[in-house]
C-alpha positions in Angstrom: -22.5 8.9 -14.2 -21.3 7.1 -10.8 -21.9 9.3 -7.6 -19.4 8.6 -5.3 -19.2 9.1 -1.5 -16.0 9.3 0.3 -15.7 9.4 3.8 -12.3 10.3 5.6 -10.3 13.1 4.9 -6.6 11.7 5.0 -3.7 10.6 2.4 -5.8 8.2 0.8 -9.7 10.1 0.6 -7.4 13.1 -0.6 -5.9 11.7 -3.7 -9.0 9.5 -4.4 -11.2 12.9 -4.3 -8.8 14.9 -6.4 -8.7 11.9 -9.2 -12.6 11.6 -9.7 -12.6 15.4 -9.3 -10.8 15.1 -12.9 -13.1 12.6 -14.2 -16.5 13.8 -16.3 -18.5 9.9 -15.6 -17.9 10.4 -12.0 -19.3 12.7 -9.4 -17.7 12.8 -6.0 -18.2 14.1 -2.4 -16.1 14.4 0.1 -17.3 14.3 4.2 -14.9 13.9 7.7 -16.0 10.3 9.4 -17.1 13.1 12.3 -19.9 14.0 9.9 -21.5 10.9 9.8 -25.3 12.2 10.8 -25.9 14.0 7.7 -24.6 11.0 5.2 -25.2 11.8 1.1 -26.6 8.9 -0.5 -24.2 7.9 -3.6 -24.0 5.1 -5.9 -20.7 3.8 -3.8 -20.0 5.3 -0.8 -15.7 4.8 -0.1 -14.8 4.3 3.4 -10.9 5.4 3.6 -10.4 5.6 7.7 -7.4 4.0 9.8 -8.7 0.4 9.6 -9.6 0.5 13.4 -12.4 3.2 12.6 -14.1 1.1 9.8 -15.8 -1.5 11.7 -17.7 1.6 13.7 -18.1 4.1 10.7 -19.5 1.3 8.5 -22.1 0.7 11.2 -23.1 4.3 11.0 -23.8 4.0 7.2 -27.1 3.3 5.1 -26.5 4.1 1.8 -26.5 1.3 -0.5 -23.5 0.0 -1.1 -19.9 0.4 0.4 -16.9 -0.2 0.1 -13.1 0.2 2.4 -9.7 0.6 1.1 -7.9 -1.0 3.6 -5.6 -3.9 2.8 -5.5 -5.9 6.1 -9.0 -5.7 6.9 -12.1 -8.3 5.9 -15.0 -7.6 3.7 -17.1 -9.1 6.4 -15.6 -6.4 8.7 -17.8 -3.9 7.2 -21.1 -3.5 9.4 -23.2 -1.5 7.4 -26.7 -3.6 6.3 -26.4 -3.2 2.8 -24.1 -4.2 -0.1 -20.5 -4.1 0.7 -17.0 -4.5 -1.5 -12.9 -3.4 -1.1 -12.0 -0.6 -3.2 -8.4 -1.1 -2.0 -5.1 0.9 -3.6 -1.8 -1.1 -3.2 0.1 1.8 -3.1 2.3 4.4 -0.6 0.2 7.4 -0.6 2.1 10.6 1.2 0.5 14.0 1.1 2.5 16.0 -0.5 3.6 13.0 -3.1 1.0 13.1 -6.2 0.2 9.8 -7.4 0.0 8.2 -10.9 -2.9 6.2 -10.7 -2.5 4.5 -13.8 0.1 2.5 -12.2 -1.4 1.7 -8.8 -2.6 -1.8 -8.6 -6.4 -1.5 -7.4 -7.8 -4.8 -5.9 -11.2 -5.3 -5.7 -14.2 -7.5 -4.1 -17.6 -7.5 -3.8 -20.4 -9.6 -3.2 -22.0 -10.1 -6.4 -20.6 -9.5 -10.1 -22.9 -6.5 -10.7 -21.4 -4.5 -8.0 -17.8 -5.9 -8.7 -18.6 -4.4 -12.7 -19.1 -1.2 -10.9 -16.4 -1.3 -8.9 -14.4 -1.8 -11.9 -15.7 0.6 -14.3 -15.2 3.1 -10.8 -11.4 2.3 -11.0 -10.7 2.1 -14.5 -11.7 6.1 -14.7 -8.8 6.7 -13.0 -6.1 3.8 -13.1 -5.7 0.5 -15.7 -4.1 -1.9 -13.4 -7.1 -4.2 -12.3 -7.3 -7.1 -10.1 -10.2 -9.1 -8.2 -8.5 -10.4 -5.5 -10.3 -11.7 -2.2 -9.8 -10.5 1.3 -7.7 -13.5 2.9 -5.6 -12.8 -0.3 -5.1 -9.0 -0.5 -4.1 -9.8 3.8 -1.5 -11.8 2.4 -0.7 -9.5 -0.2 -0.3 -6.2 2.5 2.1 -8.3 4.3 4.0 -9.0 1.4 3.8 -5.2 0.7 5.4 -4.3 4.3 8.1 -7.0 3.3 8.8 -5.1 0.2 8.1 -1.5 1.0 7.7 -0.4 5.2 10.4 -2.9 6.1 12.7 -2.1 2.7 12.2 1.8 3.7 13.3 1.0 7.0 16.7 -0.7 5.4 17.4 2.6 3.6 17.2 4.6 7.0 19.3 2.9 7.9 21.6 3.4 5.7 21.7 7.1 5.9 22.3 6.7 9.2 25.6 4.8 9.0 26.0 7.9 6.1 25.5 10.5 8.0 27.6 9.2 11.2 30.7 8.7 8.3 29.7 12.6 6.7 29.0 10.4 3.7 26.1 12.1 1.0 23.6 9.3 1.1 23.1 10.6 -2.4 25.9 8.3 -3.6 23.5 4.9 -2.9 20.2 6.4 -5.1 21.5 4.8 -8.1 22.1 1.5 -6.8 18.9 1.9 -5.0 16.9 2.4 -7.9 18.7 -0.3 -10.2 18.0 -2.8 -7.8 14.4 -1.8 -7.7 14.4 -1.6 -11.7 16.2 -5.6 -11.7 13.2 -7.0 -10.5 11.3 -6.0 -13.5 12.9 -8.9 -15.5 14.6 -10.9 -12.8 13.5 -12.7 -9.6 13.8 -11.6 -6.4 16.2 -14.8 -5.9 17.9 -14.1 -9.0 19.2 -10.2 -8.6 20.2 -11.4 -5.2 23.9 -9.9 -5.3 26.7 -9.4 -1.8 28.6 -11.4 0.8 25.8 -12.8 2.1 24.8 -15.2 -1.0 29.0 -15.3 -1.9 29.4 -16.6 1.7 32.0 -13.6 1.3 32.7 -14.3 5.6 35.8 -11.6 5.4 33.8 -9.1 4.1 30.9 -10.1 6.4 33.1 -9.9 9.4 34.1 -6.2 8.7 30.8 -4.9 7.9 30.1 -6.3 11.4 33.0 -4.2 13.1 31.5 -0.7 11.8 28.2 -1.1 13.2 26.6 -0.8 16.8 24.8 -3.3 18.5 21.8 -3.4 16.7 22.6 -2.7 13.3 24.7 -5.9 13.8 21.7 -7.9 15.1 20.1 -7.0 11.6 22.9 -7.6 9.5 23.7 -11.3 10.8 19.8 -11.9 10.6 19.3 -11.0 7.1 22.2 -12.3 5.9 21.3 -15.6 7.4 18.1 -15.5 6.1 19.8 -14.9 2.5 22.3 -18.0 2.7 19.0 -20.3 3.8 17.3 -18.8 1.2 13.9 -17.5 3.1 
């Protein structure tokens, strides 16, 4: 059986606690980073704080080996003078949204290949999607991952706000929104590129332009020129 520690109480901590709470090979506890002078040792101790809290709360910590799930921030950010790793979920996690862990992507590092085994044997109790990816490469994968989901989110704001300021259901794009997302299964990005911008349709550009204020304009002309250079 794997004890584990995790430390932080928010989205992520949550879900992580109530998956190994489900899982027989796997015993779990569950402490506030504001608890940090009575620490219970564990075979891996999780660290899921905002990643400005890690480099402190890591410091605090003596068990023997831990780990963070953050995606932007280094192994060699973790201060704690024992073994350290990533345990890190690329994944939206919400509070009220239950998550499928068998189809979260869990990237993981550590300093030596016994502790990376455990790591792995940790996140294949709960999930089957398995990579060992480094920290300068799981940065460059969370800023992929705001390309594709913060920034992408942020797209589909805003179109329920032109909705909403035309008393148009936004309900009427879900479809479209989740075939596009479905494309990319079996397509490239470049490939189930579709619209004016990469028909170099410049009538239909031009009066897309003329229904929106200033800076929804600003972000149209921007991505579409960023489609017709292909970036």
């Amino acid at each position: 059986m794997i004890s584990v520690l995790l430390v932080g109480k928010g989205n992520v901590a949550t879900h992580l606690y109530d998956a190994f709470l489900n899982v027989d090979a796997v015993k779990v506890t569950q402490i506030s980073s504001r608890e940090l002078d009575k620490i219970p040792q564990a075979d891996v101790t999780i660290i899921a704080v905002s990643d400005d809290a890690i480099t402190e709360v890591s410091s605090k910590i003596t068990n023997n080996f831990v780990v963070h799930t953050s995606g932007s921030v280094s192994i060699n950010d973790l201060k704690n003078n024992t073994r350290k790793g990533v345990f890190y979920m690329l994944q939206t996690f919400s509070k009220d949204k239950n998550v499928d862990f068998s189809k979260v992507p869990f990237c993981l590092e550590s300093e030596s290949k016994e502790d990376y085994k455990l790591l792995e044997t940790l996140a294949k109790s709960i999930g089957k999607k398995i990579y060992s990816i480094n920290s300068e490469q799981r940065k460059t994968l969370h800023v992929a991952a705001v390309f594709v989901n913060n920034f992408t989110n942020h797209m589909y704001k805003i179109g329920n706000d032109i909705c909403i300021e035309n008393n148009v259901p936004f309900e009427i794009l879900q479809p479209l929104i989740k075939e596009t997302a479905s494309k990319i299964e079996y397509l490239s990005p470049e490939k189930a590129q579709t619209g004016p911008a990469v028909r170099n349709d410049k009538r239909t550009i031009k009066n897309h332009l003329n229904l929106l204020d200033i800076n929804q304009q600003e972000i149209y002309k921007i991505l579409t020129k960023s489609i017709q250079n292909g970036n």
